[in-house]
C-alpha positions as a LaTeX table, in Angstrom:
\begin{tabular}{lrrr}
\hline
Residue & $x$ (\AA) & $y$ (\AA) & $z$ (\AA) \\
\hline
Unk1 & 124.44 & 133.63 & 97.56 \\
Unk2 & 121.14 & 131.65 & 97.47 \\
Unk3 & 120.34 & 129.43 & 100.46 \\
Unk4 & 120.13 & 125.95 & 100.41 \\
Unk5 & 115.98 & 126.31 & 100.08 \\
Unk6 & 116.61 & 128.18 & 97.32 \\
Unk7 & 118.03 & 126.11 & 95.39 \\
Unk8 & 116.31 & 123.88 & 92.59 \\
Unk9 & 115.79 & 120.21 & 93.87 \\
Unk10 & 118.28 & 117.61 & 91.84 \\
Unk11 & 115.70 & 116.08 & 89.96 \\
Unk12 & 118.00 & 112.99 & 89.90 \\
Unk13 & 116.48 & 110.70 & 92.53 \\
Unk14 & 112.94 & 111.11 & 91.22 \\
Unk15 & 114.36 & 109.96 & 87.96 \\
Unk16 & 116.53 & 107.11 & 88.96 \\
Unk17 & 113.14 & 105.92 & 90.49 \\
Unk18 & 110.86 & 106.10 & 87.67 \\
Unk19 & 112.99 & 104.64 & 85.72 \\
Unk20 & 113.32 & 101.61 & 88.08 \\
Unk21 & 109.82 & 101.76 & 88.31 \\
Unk22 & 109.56 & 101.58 & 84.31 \\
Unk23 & 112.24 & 98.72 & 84.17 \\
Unk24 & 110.10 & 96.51 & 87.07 \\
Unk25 & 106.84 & 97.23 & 84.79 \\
Unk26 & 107.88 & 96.12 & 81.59 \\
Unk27 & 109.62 & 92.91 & 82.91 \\
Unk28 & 107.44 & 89.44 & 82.77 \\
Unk29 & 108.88 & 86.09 & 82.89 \\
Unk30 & 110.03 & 85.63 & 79.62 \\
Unk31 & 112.92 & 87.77 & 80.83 \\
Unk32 & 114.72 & 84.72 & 83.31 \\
Unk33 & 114.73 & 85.51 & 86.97 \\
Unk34 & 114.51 & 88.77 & 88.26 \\
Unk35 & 117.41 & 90.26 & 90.17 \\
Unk36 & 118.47 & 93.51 & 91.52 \\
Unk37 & 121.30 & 93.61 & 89.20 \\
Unk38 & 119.35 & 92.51 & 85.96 \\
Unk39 & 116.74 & 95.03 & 86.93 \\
Unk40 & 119.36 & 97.86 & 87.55 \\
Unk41 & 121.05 & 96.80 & 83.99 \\
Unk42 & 117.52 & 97.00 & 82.32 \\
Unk43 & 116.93 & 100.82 & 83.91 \\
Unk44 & 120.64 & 102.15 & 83.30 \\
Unk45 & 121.19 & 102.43 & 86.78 \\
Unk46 & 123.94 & 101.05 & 89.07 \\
Unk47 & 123.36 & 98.51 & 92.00 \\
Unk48 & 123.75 & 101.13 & 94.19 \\
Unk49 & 121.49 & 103.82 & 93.23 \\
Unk50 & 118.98 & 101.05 & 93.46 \\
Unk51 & 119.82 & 99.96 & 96.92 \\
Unk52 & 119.85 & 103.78 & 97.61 \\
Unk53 & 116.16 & 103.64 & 96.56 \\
Unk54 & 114.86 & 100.06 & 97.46 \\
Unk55 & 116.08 & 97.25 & 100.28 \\
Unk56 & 115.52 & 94.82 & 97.77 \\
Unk57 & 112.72 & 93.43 & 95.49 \\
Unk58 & 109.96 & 93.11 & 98.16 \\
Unk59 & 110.75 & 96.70 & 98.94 \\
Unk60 & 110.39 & 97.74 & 95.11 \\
Unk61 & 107.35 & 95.79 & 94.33 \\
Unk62 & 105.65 & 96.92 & 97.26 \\
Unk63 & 106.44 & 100.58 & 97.02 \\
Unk64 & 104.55 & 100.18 & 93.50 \\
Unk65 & 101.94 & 98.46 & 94.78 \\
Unk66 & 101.02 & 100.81 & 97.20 \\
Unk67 & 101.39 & 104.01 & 94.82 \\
Unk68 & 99.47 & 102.54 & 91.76 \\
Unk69 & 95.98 & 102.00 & 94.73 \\
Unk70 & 97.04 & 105.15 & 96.69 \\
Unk71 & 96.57 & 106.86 & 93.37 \\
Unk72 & 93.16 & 104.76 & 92.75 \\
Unk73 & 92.09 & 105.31 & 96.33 \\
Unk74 & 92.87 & 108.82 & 95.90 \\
Unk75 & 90.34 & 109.31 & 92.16 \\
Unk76 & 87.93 & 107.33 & 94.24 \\
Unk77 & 87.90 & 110.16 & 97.26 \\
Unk78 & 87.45 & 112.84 & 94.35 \\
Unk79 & 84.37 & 110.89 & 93.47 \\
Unk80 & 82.45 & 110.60 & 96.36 \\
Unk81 & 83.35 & 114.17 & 97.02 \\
Unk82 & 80.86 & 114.72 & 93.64 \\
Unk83 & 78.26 & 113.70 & 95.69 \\
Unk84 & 77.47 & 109.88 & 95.00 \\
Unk85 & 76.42 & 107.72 & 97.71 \\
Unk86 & 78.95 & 105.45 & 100.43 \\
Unk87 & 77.79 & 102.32 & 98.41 \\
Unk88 & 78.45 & 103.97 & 95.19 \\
Unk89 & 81.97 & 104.80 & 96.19 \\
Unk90 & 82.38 & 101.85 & 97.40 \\
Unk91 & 81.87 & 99.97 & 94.11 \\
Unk92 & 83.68 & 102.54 & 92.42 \\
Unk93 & 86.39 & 101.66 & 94.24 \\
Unk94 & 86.30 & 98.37 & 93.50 \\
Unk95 & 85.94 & 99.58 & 89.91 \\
Unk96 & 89.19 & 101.30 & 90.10 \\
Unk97 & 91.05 & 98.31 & 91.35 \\
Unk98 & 89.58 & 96.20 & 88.33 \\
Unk99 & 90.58 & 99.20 & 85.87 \\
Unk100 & 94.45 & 98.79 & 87.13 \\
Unk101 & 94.88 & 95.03 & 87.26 \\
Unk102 & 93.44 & 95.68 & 83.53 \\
Unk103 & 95.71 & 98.33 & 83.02 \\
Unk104 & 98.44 & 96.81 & 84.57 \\
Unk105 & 98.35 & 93.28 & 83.79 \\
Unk106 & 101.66 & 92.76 & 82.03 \\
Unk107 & 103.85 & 94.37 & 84.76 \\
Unk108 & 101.42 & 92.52 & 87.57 \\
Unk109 & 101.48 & 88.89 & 85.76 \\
Unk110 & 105.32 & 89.09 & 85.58 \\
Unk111 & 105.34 & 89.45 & 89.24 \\
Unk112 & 103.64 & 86.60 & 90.07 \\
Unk113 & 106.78 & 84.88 & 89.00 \\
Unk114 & 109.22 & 87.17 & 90.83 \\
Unk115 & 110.78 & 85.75 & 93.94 \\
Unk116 & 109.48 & 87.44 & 96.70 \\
Unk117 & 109.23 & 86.40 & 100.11 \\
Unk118 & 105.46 & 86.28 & 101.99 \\
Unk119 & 106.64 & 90.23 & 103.24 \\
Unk120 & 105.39 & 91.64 & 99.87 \\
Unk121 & 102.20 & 90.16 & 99.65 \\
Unk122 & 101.72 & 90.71 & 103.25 \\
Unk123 & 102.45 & 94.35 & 101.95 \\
Unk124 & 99.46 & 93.87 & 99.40 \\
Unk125 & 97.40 & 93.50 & 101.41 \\
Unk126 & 97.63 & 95.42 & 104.47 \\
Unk127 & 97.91 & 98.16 & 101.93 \\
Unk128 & 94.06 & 97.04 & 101.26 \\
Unk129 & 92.95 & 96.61 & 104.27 \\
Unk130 & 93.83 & 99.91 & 105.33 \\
Unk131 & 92.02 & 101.39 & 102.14 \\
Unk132 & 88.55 & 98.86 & 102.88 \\
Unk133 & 89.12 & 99.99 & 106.60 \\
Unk134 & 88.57 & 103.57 & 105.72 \\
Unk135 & 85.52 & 103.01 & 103.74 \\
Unk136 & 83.87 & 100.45 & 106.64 \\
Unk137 & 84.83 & 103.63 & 108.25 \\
Unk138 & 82.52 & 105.81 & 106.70 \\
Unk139 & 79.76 & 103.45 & 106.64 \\
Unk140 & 79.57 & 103.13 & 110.07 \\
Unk141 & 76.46 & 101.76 & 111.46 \\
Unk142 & 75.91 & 100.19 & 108.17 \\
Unk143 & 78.40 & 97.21 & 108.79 \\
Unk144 & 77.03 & 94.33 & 110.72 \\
Unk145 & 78.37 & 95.04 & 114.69 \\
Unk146 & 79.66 & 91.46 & 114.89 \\
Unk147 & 81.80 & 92.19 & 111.46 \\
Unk148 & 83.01 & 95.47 & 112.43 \\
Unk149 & 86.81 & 95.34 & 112.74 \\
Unk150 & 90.19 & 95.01 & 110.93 \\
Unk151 & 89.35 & 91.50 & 109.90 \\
Unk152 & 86.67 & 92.47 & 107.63 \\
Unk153 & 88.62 & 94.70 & 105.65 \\
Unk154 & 90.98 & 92.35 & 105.35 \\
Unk155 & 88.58 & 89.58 & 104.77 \\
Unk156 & 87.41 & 91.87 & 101.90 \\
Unk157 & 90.38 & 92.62 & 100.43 \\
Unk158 & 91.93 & 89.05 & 100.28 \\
Unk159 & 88.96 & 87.70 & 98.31 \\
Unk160 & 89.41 & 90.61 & 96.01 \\
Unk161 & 93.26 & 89.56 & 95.73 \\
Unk162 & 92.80 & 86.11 & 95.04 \\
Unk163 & 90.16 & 86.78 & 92.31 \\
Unk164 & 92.74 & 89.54 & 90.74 \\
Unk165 & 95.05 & 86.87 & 90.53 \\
Unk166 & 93.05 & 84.12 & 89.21 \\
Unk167 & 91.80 & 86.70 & 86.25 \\
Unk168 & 96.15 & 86.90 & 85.37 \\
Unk169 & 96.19 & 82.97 & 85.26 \\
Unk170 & 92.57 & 83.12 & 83.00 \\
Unk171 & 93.90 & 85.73 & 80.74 \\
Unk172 & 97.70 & 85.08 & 80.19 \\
Unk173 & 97.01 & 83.14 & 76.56 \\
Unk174 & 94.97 & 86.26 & 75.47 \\
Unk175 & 97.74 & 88.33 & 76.93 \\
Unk176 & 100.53 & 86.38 & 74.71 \\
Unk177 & 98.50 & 86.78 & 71.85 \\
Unk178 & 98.11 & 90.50 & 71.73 \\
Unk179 & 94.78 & 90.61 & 72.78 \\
Unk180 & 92.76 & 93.45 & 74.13 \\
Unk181 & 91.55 & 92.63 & 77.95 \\
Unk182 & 88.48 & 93.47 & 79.56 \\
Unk183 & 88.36 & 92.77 & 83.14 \\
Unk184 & 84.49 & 93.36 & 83.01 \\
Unk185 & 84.21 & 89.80 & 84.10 \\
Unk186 & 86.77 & 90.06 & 87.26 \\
Unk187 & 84.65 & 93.33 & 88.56 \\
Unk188 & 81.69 & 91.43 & 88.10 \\
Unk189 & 83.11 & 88.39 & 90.16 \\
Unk190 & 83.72 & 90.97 & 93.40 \\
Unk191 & 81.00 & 92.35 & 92.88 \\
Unk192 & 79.30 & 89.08 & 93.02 \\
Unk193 & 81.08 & 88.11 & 96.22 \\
Unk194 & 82.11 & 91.11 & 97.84 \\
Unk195 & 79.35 & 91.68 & 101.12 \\
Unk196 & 75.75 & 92.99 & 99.87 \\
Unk197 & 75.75 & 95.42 & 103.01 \\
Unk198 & 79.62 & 97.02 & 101.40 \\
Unk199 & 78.60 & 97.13 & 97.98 \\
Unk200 & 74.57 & 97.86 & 98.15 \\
Unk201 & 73.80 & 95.21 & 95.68 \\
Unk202 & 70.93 & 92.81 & 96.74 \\
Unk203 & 71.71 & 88.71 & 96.47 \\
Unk204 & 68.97 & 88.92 & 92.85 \\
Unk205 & 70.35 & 92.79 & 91.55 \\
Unk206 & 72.44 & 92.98 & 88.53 \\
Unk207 & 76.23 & 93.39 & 88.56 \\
Unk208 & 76.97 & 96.86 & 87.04 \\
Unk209 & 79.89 & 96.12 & 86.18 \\
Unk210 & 79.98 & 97.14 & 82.55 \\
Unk211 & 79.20 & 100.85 & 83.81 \\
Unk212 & 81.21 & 101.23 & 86.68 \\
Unk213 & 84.27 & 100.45 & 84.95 \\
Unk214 & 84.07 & 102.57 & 82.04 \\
Unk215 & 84.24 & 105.26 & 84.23 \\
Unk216 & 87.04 & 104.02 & 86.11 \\
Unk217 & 88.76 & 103.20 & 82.93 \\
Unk218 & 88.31 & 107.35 & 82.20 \\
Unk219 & 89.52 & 107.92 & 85.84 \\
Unk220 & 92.78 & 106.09 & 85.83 \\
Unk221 & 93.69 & 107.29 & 82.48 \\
Unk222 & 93.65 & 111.15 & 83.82 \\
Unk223 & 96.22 & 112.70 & 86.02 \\
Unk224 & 99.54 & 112.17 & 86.07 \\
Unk225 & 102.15 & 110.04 & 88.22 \\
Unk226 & 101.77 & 106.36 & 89.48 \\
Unk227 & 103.77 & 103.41 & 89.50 \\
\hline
\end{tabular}
């Protein structure tokens, strides 16, 4: 008889979770209050294969979170690794989280009016800061000594949060309407304001923002699983 290791894994699980996933992206506010049970009804799922999954909401919205900029974070190591510059990267990555709040925006706008507790943003962003922290990381000597540190990071990645969010607010009529988005302006914005020693840009250089995320736009569109 075959062993245990042998056997084909029940491919079950994985799909009980993407479709939970799919359910939680395709819900906005139009659809009442969001609850475990009217998010299990929308997936075909029972109450407790979700809870077999997720603790609860905060636990769902931040597991997506975290894969849809693991997988960015991951396309922007595969390009440095082509051989462009730390400050390059570093507004490529920046690129890559414009090109999936664009991507995204439905499933992310929807959740600003879930009912979550402080845990998930909380979530949000230590999931950023631990992404920023890695590429402060790299640049080593290039980050001013007295703003070396966790803070920065986070520093970094709250303003980049907060302008994300504002951009959903902006763009929510245009959204309703069927319109096409461009977050060209939001990249340009943290560009703008991100730290001229993180990004390279100089206070008087222009914002390539245009550029940077049309190629993000082609990187997040290629490989296969996120969120």
């Amino acid at each position: 008889m075959p062993s245990t290791s042998d056997r084909a894994q029940d491919p079950r699980p994985a799909r009980t979770r993407a479709a939970i996933f799919t359910a939680a992206r395709d819900l906005t506010s139009a659809d009442g209050e969001v609850t475990v049970n009217a998010l299990a009804k929308r997936a075909g799922v029972s109450r407790a294969a979700f809870y077999s999954h997720f603790s609860g909401l905060d636990d769902l919205m931040g597991a997506m979170l975290q894969q849809m900029f693991d997988a960015a974070w991951e396309r922007g190591g595969l390009f440095a690794a082509q051989g462009y510059g730390l400050h390059e990267a570093v507004r490529f990555g920046f690129g890559m989280f414009a090109a999936y709040v664009e991507r995204h925006h439905t499933f992310l706008r929807g959740a600003l009016d879930w009912k979550f507790s402080h845990r998930t943003y909380m979530i949000l962003v230590d999931t950023l800061t631990r992404l920023h922290g890695e590429a402060l990381a790299r640049l080593g000597d290039q980050v001013p000594a007295r703003l070396q540190g966790e803070s920065a990071g986070r520093s970094i990645a709250g303003s980049a949060l907060a302008l994300a969010a504002q951009w959903l607010v902006e763009t929510e009529q245009q959204s309703l309407e069927g319109q096409e988005l461009d977050a060209t302006e939001l990249l340009e914005k943290i560009l703008l304001f991100a730290p001229g020693w993180y990004t390279g840009l100089g206070p008087e250089d222009p914002i390539p923002a245009s550029e940077v995320l049309a190629m993000c736009r082609a990187h997040s569109s290629e490989g296969t699983a996120e969120a």
